[in-house]
C-alpha positions in Angstrom: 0.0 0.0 0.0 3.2 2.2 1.1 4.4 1.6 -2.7 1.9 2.2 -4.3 1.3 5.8 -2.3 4.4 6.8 -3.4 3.9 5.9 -6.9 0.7 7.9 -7.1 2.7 10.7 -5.2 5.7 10.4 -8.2 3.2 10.5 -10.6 1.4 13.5 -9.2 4.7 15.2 -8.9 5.4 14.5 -12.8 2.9 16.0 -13.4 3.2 19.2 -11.9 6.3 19.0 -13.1 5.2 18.7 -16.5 3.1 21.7 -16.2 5.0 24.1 -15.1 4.9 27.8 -16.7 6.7 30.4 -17.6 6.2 34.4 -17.8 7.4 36.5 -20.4 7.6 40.2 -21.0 8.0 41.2 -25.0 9.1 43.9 -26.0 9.7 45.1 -29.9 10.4 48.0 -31.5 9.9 49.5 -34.0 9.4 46.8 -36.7 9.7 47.8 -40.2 9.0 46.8 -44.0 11.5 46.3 -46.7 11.8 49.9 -47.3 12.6 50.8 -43.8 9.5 52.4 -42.8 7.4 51.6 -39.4 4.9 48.7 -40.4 1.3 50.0 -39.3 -0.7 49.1 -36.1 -2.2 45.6 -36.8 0.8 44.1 -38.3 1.1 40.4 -37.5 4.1 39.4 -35.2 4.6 35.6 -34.7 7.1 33.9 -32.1 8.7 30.7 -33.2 10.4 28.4 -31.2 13.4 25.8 -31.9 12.3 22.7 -31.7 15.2 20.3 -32.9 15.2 21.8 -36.4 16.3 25.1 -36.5 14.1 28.3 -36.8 11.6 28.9 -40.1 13.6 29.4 -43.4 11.8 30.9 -46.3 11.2 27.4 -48.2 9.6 26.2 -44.4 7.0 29.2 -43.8 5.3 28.0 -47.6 1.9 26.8 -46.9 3.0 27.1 -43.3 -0.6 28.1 -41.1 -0.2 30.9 -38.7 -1.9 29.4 -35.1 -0.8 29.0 -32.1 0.8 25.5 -31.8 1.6 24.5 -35.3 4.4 23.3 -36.4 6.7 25.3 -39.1 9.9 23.0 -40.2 11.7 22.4 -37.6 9.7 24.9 -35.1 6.5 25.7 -33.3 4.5 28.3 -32.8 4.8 29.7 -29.5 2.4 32.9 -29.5 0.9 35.6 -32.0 0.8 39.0 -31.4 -0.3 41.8 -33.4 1.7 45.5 -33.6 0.6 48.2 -31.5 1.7 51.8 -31.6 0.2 52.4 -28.0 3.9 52.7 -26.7 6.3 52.2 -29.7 5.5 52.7 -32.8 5.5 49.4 -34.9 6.1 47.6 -31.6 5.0 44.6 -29.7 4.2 45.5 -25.6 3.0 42.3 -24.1 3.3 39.6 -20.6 2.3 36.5 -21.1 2.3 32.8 -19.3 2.7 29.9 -21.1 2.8 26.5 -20.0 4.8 24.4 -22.3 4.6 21.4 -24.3 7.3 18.8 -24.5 8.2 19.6 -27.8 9.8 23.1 -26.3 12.6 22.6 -24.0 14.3 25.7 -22.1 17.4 27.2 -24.0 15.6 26.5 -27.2 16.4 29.7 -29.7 13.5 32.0 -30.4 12.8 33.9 -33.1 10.3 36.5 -34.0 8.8 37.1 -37.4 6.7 39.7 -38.5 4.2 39.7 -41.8 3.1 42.4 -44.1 0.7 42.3 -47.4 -2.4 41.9 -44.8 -1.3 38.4 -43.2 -3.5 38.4 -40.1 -3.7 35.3 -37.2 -4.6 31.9 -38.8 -3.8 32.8 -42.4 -2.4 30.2 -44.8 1.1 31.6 -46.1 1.0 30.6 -49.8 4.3 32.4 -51.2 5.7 35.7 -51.5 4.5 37.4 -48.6 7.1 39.8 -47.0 8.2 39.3 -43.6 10.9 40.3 -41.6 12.9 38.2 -38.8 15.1 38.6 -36.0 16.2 35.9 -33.9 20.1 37.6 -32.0 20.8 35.5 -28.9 22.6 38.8 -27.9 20.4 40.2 -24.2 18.6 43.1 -25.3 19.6 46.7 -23.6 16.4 46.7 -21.9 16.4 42.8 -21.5 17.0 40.6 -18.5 17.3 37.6 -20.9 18.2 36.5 -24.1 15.8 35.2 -27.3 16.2 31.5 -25.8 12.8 29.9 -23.9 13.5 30.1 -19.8 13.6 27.5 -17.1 10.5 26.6 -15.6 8.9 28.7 -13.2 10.7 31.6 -14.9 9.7 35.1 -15.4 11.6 37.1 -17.6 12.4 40.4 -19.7 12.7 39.7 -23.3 13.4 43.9 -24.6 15.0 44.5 -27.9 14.7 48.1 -29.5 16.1 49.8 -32.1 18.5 52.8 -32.3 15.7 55.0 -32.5 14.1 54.6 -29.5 17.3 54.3 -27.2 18.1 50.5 -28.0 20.6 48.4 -29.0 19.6 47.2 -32.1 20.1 48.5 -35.8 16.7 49.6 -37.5 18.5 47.7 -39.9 18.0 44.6 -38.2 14.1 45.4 -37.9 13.4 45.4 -41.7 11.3 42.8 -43.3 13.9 42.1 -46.1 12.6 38.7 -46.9 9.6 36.7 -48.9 8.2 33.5 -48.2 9.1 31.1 -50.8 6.7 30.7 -53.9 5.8 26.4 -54.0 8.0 25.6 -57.6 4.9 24.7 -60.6 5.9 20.7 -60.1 4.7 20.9 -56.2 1.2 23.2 -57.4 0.4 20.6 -60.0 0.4 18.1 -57.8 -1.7 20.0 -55.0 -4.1 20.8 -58.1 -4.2 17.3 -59.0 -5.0 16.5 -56.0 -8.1 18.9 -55.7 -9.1 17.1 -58.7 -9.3 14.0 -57.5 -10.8 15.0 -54.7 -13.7 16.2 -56.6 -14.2 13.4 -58.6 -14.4 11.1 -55.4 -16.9 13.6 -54.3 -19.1 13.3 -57.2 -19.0 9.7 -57.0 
């Protein structure tokens, strides 16, 4: 009976374990497009996170869906936020908790991406879209910690700004100087003969 007590205390403890959180303060700004300027309030800002196979490339974010939880190449996505100019423009002011999955382990790189040409929360990426990136393991001026994930139980400062509002970062660095990939015609025929099949089961 003694045994099996401590089993269901192990277990119980595992658990908690398991589900412990962590706190984190963001802190962006200011996020720009490919011509430098300071994208407008709305813009979407995703948070990837490391999980084994490196952070989104180009090629990965194609056809990638933008929620909370889905995996992106080798990554997942931790949290979406959208730009608000309420205290820097083209900036991201947020605390959040999260309690994490297995997949995300602590010291894990993150890196945040942000989306132009109207991508909003939950969108399909389908190629071309310009985004920007910025994943420095460098601790931000204003920071307490680094652009890796924390221990459990942590609550941490994740700050990086730009020159232009007193930071350390280049506005440079904040520009959204890439596009998603465009699928190559071999890999849309296939997804268009697929549809087509589809529709001929249907109709069946």
């Amino acid at each position: 009976m003694k045994i099996i007590g401590l089993n269901i205390l192990a277990l119980l403890l595992t658990a908690i374990v398991a589900q412990a959180s962590i706190t984190i303060t963001w802190g962006f700004g200011s996020l720009r497009d490919s011509s430098g300027n300071v994208v407008p309030e709305g813009a979407t800002v995703v948070m990837f996170v490391d999980t084994g196979g490196g952070l989104p490339s180009a090629d990965d974010l194609s056809g990638a869906v933008l929620t909370t939880g889905q995996t992106v190449g080798g990554s997942e996505i931790l949290d979406i936020f959208a730009t608000s100019d309420a205290v820097d423009p083209g900036g991201v002011e947020e605390t959040r908790t999260y309690t994490l999955d297995g997949n995300i382990a602590s010291g894990a790189d993150i890196g945040i991406y942000w989306f132009l040409d109207g991508v909003s929360s939950g969108d399909t990426l389908t190629g071309g879209e310009s985004y920007g990136s910025f994943t420095s393991s460098d601790v931000g001026v204003f920071g307490d910690w680094n652009m890796t994930v924390p221990n459990d139980g942590s609550a941490v400062n994740i700050l990086y700004y730009d020159t232009s509002l007193g930071g350390g970062v280049s506005e440079s660095d904040f520009w959204a100087s890439n596009n998603v990939a465009v699928p190559e015609p071999s890999s849309l025929a296939l997804i268009g003969l697929g549809a087509i099949g589809f529709i001929i089961r249907r109709r069946k």
